[in-house]
C-alpha positions in Angstrom: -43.7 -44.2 33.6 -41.2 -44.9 36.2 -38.8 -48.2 35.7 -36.7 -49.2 38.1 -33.7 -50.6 36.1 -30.5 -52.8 37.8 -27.8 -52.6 35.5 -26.2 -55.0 37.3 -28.3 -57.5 37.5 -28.7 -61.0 36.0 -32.1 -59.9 34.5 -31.3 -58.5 30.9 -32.4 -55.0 30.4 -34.9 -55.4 28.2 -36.4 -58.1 30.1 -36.6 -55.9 33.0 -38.6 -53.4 31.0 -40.9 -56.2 29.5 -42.0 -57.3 33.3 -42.2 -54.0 34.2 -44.5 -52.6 31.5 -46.3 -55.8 31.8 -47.3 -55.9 35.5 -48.6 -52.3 34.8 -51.0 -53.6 31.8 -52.1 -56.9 34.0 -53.0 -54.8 36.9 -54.7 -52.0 35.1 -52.3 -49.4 35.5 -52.4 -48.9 31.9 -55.6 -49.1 30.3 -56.5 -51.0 27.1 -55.9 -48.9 24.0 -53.7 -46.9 25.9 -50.1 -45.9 23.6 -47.0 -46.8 24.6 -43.8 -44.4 24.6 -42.1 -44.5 21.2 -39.5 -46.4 21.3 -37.2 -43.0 21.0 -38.8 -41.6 23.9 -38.4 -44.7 25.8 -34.7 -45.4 24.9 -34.1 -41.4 25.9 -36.0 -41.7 29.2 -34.3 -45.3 30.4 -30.6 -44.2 29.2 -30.9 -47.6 27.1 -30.3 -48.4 23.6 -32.5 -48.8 20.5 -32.2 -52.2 20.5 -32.9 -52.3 23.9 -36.1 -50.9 24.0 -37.4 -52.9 21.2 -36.9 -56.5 22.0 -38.7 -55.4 25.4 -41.8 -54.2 23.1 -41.2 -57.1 21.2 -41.7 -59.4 24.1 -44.9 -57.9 25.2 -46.3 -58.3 21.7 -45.2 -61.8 21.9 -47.1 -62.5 24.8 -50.1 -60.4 23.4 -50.1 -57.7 25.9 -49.8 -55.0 23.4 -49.6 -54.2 19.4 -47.5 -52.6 17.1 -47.8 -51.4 13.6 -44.8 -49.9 11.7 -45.6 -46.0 11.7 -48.7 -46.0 14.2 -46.9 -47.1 17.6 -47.3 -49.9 20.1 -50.8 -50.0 21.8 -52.4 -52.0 24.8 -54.6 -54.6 23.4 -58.2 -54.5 23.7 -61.2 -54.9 21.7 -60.0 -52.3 19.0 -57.6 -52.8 16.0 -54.2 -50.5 15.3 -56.3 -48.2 13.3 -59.2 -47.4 15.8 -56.9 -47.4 18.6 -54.5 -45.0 16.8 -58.4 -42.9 15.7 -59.1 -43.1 19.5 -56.0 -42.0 20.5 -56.1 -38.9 17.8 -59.5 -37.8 19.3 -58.2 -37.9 22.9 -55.1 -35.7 21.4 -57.8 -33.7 20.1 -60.1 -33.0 23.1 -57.4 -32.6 25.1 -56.1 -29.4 23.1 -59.2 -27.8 22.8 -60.1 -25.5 26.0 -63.5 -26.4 26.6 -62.2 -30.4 27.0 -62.3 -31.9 30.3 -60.0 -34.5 29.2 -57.6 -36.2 31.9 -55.2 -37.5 29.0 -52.5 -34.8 30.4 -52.2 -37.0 34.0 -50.2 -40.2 31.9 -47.5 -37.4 31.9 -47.8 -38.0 36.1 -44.3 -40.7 36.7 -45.7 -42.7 39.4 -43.8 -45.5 40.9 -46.7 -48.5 40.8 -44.7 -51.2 39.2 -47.9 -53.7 40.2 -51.1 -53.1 41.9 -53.2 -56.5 41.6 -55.0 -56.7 44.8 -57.1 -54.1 43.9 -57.7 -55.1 40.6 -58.9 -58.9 42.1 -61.2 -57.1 45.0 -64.4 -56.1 43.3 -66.3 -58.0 40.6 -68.5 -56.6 38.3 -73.2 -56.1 38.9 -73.1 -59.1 36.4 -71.7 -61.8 38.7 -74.0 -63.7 40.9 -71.4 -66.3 42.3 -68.5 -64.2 43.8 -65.8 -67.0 44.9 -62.6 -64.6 44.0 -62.8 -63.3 47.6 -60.8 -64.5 50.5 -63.3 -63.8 53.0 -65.9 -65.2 55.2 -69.8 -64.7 54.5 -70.7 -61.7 56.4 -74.0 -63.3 58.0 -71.3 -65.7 59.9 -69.4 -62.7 61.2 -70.2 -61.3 65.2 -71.1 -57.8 63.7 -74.0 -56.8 65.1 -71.9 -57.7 68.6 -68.9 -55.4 67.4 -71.7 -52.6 65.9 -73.4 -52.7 70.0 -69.8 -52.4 71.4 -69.0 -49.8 69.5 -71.9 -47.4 70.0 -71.6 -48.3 73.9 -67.8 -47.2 74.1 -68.7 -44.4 71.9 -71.8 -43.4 74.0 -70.2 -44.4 77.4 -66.6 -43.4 77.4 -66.7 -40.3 74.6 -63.5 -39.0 76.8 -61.8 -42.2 74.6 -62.6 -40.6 71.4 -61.7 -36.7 72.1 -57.6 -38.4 72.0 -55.1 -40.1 70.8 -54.3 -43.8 71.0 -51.0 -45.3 71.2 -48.5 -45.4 68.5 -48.2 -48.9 69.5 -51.9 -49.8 70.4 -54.4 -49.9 72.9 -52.7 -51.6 76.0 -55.4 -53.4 77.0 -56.2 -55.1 74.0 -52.5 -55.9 73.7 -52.8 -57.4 76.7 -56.3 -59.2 76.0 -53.8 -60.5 72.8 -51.4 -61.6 75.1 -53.2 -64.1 76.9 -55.0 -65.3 73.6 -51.5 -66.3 72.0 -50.5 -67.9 75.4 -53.5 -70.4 75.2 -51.9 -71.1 71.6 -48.5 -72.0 72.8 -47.0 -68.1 71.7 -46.0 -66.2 75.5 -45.3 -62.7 74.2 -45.8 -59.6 76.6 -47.8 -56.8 75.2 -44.6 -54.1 74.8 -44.0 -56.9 72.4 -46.8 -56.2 70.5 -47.7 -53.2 67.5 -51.5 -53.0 67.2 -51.7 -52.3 63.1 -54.9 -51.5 60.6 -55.2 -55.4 59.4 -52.4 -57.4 58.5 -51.9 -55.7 55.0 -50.4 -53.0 56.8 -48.3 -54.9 59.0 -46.6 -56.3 55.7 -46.1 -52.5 54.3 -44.6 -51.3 57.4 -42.0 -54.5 57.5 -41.3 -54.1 53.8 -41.1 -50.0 53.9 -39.3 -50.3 57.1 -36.3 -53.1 56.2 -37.0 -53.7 52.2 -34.9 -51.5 49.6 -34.4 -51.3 46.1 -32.1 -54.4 45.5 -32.7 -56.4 48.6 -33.4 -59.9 48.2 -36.8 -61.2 49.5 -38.0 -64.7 49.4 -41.5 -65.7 49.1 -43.3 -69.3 48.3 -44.7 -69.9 45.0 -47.3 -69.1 45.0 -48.2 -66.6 47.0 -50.6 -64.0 48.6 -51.5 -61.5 45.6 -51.1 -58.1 48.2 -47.7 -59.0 49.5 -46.1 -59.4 46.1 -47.8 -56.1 45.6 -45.8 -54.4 48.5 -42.7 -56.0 47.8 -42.6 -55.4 44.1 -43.3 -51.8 45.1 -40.0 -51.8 47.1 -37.7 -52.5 44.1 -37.2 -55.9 45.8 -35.1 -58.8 43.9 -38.7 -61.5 44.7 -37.4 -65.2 44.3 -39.8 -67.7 44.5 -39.3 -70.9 46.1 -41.9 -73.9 44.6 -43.8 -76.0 47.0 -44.6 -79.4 48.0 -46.9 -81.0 50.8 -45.0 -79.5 53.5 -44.7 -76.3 52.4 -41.6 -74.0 51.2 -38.9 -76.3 50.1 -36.5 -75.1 52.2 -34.0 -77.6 50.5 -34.4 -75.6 47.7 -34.4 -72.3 49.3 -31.1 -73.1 51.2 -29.2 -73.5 47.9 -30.6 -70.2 46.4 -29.6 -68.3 49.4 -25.6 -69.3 48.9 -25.9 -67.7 45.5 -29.0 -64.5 46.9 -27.9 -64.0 50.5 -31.8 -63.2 51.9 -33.0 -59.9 53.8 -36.2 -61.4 54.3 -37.9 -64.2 53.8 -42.1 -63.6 53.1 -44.2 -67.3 54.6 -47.9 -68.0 55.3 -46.9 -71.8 56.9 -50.8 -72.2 57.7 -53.2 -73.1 55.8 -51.4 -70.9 52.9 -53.0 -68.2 50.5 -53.9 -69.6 47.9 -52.8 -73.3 47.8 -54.1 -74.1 51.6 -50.8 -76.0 52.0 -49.5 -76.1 56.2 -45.7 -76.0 56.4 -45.0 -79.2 59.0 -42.8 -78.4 61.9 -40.0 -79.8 60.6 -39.4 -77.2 58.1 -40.5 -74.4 60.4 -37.9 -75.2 62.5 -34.9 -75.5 59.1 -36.4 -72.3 58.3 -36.1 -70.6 61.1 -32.7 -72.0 61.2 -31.5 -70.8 57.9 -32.7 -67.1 58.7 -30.6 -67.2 62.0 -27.4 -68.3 60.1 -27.9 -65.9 57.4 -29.2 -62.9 60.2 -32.1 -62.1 58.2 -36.0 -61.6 58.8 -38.9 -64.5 58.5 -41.9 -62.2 58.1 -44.7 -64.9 59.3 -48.1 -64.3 57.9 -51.0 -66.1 60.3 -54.4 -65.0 59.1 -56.0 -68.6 59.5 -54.3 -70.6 62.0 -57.6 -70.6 63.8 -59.5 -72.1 61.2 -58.3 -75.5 61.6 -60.8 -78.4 60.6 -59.6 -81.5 62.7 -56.6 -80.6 64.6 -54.4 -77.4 65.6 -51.6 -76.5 63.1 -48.2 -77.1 64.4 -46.5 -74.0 66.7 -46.2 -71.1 64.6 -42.3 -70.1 64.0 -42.5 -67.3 66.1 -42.9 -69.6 69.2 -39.7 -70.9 68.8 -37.6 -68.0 68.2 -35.6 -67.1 70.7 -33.3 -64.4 69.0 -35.8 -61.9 67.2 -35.6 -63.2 63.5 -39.1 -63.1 63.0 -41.7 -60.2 63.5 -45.3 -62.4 63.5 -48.3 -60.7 61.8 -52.0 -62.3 63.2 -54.8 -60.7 61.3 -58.4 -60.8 63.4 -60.2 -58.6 60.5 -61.2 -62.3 58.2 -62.1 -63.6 61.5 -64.2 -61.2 63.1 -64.7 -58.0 61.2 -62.9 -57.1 57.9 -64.1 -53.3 58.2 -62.2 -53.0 61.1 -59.1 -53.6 60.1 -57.3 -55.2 63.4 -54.1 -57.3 63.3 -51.3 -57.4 65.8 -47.4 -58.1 65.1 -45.3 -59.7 67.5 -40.7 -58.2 67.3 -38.3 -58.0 69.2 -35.8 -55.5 69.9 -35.1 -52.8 67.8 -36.7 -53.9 64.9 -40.2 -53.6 67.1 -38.8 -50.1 67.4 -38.0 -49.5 64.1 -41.5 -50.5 63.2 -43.6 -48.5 65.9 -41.7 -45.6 64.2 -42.8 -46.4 60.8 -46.2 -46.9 61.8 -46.4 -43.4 63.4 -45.6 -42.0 60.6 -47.9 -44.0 58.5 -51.3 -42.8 60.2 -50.4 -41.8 63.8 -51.8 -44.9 64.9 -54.7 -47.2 64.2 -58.6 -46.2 65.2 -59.0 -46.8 69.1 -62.8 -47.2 68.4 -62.3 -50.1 66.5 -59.6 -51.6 69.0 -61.9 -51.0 72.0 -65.0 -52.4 69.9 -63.3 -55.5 68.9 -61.7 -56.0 72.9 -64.5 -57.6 75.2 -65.6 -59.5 71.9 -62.3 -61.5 71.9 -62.2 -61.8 75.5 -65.5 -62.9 76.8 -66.6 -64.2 73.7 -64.0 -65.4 70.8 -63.3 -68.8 71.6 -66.7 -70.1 71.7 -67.9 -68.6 68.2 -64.6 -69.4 66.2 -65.5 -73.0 67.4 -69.0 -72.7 66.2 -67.3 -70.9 62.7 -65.1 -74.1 62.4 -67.3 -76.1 61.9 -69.9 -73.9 59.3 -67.0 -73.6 57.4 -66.1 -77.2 56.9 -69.4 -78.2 56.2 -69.0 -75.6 53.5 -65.9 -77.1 52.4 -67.1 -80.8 52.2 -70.4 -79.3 50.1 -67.5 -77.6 47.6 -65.6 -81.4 47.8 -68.9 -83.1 46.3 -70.0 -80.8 44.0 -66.2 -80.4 42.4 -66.1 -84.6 42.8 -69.3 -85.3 40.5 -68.6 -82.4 37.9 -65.0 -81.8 37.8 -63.2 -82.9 34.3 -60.4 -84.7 33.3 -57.2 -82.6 34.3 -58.3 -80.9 37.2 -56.6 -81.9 40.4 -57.0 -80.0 44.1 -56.5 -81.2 47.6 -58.9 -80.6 50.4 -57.0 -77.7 53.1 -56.7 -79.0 57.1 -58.3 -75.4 57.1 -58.6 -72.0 56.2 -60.8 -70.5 53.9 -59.4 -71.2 49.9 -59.2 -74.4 47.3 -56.7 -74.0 44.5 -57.3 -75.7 41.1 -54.8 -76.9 39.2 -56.2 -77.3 35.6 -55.2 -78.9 32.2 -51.9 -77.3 30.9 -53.0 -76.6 27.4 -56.1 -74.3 28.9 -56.6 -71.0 27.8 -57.1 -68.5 31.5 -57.8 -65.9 29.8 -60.5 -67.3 27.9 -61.5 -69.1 30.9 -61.7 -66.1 33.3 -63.5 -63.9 30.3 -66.1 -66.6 29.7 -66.4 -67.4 33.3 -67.3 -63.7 34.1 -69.6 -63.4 31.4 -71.6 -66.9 33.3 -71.9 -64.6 36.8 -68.9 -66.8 38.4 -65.3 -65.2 39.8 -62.6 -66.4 41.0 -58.5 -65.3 41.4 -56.7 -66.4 38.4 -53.5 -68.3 39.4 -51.6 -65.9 37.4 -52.0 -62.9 40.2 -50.4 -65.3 43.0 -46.9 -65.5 41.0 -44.4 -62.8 40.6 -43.9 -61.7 37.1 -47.7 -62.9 36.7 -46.6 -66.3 35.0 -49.1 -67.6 32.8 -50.1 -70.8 34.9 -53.4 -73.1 34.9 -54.8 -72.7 38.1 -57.2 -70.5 40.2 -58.3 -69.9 44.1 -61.7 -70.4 44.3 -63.1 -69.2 48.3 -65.0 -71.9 49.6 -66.3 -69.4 52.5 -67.5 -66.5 51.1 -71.0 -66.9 50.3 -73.8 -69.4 51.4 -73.6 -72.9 50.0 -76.3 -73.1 47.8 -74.7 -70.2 46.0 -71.5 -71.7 46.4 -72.5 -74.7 44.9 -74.5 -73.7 41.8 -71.4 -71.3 41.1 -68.7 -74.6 41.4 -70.7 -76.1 38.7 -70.9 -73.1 36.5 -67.7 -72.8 36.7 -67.2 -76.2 36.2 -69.0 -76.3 33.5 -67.4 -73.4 31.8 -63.6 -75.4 32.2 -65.1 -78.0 30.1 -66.4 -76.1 27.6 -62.6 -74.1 27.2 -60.3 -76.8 27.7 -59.5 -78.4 24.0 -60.2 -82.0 23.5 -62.2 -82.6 27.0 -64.8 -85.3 27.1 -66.2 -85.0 30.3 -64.2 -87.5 32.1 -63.4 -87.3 36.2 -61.5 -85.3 37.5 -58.2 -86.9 39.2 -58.4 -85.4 42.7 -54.5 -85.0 45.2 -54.7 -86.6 48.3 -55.7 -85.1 51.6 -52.7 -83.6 53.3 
């Protein structure tokens, strides 16, 4: 396997190989019973020492993410002891020596350069759950597509000339345009050469982070954070710092002092109605923040999938409304909203670094799907601002359902707050609970949900999940917040049952 080491980092060596190794196993890169590199071979491959390699394997069997045994090797734990492991292992040796085996053991000999993949790992759930709240997504029976599906066939039907050629690098221009006047009703005036069209906002995060992000460079991000931008980041050989939260968002008090000692090349925010916490940064620290990347000329890469979803009142102005010197490039996802097969987001630069990312994007896939641009166009023209209205308020009715049911059967140690909007609640749960014993027993009783551990770089052992409020109907939604509920009480040690102590509205 591939390990990006910096030798001259603060980050000890062997503690570089311990994460490493570790964000592999957590996002199943490396499957359970799998054997590690000797510690020989590792030491050789790294240009490390002994001693090196084995305090990293010695961390990773301290946090019980593999085992050793003197003589058999260092294993990924499973269900399986040394001994069967090291039996399995000998068979797979076996089968894949003799010619008639079909084995794929010979591919682990592949070096790939996937230090984390954990979105994918988080996406799909298993036949055996009934109550699917891991997902950040709205209930398809809410979403316009039979709309988008009729669209689609007519432009397909009606204008095949459209299909038979290429779209813009940059996007179709009349749905850049039909996005132009949609972020002018929201306080954003940007002109469509502004604009770069890109297959949902995931994208849009790979392209800023392939385009500016290097092995080295510093990149800020709020802890926690979303699970897929970590992903991209880590990817990069990025130096991630997090920067804790309170009720207004990043502490940007905080963030300013780490900068004098980590000058940043970007800083990574979703200041509304963040993924997972459902925290909105106030405008008072949208403004220090864009501040701070202006004195230290670096990029604010501004996440907005949800700033639509607002319960009561609008969010504040999003930062890229007040920037008047191209420090931020903007990324507004439409595919949560509207259609998530369709894959539609649009980012909003300036200047060359627009350029720089139309160039990246070309390169990337020659441009997103024009079928799906077109089909989504007269649908957010002549039709968006009337259904995400009606969506507003189906989804808060949703949350308030989720309020009740966590009110009456949430236990001691459990705390939340209620999101202005959005689509995600995060729990914070007792600090002596066991999440992997909670997540394996809440599987087994048909419920998912995001363990808090996939939101934090370096995958952190914390006691709290994102549970998503939005993505199924509320009668399953609520029978699956008191299985789940349930479960907690029956994991954490010592609980009686009590009530849970509830955060404040922010």
């Amino acid at each position: 396997m591939h390990i990006e080491l910096r030798r001259g980092s603060s980050t000890k060596l062997y503690v570089q190989i311990a994460l490493t190794i570790a964000d592999r196993i957590r996002s199943g890169l490396i499957e359970p019973g799998t054997r590690l590199p000797s510690i020989r071979k590792m030491t050789a491959d790294l240009g490390v020492s002994l001693v090196t390699v084995s305090k990293a394997y010695a961390e990773l069997e301290a946090i019980q993410l593999i085992t050793c045994s003197q003589g058999k090797g260092c294993y990924v734990r499973g269900t399986l002891n040394v001994d069967q492991m090291e039996d399995v292992d000998r068979t797979k040796r076996n089968n894949a020596n003799s010619e008639s085996s079909t084995s794929w053991n010979w591919q682990m000999a592949l070096v790939d350069y996937l230090p984390r993949a954990q979105l994918w790992r988080h996406f799909d759930t298993s036949p055996q759950v009934r109550y699917e709240l891991h997902m950040s997504a709205i209930q398809p029976e809410l979403l316009p597509t039979r709309e988008i599906i009729d669209s689609a066939y007519r432009l397909s039907s009606d204008h095949t000339e459209r299909m038979a050629a290429y779209g813009s690098f940059q996007g179709d221009r009349e749905l850049r345009q039909i996005f132009a006047e949609h972020f002018a009703e929201r306080g954003l005036q940007v002109a469509p050469e502004r604009m770069l069209i890109t297959s949902g906002a995931q994208q849009g995060i790979d392209l800023v982070a392939r385009t500016f992000v290097g092995p080295g460079d510093v990149v800020y991000m709020e802890a926690p954070s979303y699970t897929g931008a970590i992903d991209v980041f880590t990817s990069r050989g990025a130096k991630i710092i997090t920067v804790p939260m309170d009720d207004e968002g990043m502490r940007i008090d905080l963030l300013t002092r780490l900068c004098d000692t980590y000058p940043p090349k970007l800083i990574y925010t979703i200041p509304t109605y963040h993924n997972p916490t459902g925290i909105t940064m106030s405008a008072r620290r949208r403004a220090q923040l864009l501040n701070l990347a202006q004195s230290y000329h670096c990029l604010i890469l501004e996440d907005d999938p949800f700033a639509d979803l607002y319960f009561r009142d609008p969010p504040p102005a999003s930062i890229k409304s007040m920037d008047g010197t191209g420090h931020v490039v903007y990324i507004k996802s439409f595919s949560k909203v509207l259609s998530p097969g369709c894959r539609i987001a649009c980012a909003i630069a300036d200047g060359s670094v627009l350029t720089r990312l139309v160039a990246a994007k070309s390169t990337a896939d020659l441009g997103s799907p024009l079928l799906t641009q077109k089909a989504l166009q007269s649908f957010i023209q002549n039709q968006y601002g009337a259904y995400v209205s009606r969506l507003r308020d189906e989804l808060y009715s949703r949350l308030c359902a989720a309020s009740e049911v966590l009110e009456e059967h949430a236990t001691m140690g459990m705390q939340w707050r209620l999101p202005e909007g959005g689509l995600n609640l995060w729990l914070q749960l007792p600090s002596n609970l066991d999440m992997r014993e909670l997540h394996h027993q809440s599987l087994a009783a048909g419920v998912s949900f995001l363990p808090g551990s996939a939101c934090y770089v370096g995958e952190m052992d914390t006691p709290s999940l994102r549970i998503c409020f939005t993505v199924t109907n509320v009668e399953l939604l609520c029978e699956g917040l008191r299985v789940l509920c349930r479960v907690i009480d029956r994991v954490t040690p010592g609980q009686g049952g009590t009530v849970a102590d509830r955060l404040p509205l922010i």
